[in-house]
C-alpha positions, 0 to 999 in steps of 0.5 A: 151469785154462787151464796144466793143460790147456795143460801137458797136451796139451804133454806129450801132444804130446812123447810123440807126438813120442819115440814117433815117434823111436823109430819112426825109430830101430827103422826105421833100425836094421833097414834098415841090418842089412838092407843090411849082410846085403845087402851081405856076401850079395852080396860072398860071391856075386861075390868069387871064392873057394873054389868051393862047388857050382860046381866046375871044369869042363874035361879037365887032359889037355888044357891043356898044364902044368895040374896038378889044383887041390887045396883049398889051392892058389890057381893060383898059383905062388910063386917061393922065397925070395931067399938074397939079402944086402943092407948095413945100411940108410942114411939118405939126405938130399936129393932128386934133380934 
C-alpha cells in the first residue's frame, strides 16, 4: 500500500510541477508580445518619418531656396547619375606599405 500511495502524491506533485511550466510559459509569452508591442509603439513615435497629425510649421517665403515638402519628397536632393565609364575591373595582389 506504502508504493500506491507513494506513486500517487509522486504523480500529484509532477502535475503540480507541468501546471506550473505552463504558467511560466503563458507569462513569458505574453510579456515578451507585450515588449515587442512596446517596442514597435515606441519605435513608431520616435523614428522620424511621414508626418501624421503633426504637420510642418513654418512661412516658405521666408527661408530663402525652400520649396514646399510634397508627400514623396524626403528633402533631400539627389545628385543625377554619373555618364561616368570605368575599365573591366582587375584583380590586384599584395598590400601596400
Amino acid at each position: 500500500m506504502d508504493t500506491l500511495a507513494r506513486q500517487d502524491h509522486m504523480a500529484g506533485t509532477r502535475d503540480v510541477a507541468l501546471q506550473k511550466l505552463r504558467d511560466v510559459t503563458i507569462a513569458i509569452a505574453v510579456a515578451a508580445t507585450a515588449a515587442v508591442g512596446l517596442m514597435a509603439w515606441v519605435s513608431a513615435a520616435t523614428i522620424p518619418g511621414t508626418p501624421g497629425t503633426a504637420s510642418l510649421t513654418g512661412n516658405t517665403a521666408t527661408v530663402p531656396n525652400s520649396q514646399p515638402v510634397t508627400s514623396g519628397d524626403d528633402g533631400f536632393t539627389q545628385a543625377p547619375p554619373s555618364t561616368r565609364q570605368f575599365g573591366p575591373a582587375a584583380a590586384v595582389t599584395g598590400g601596400s606599405r
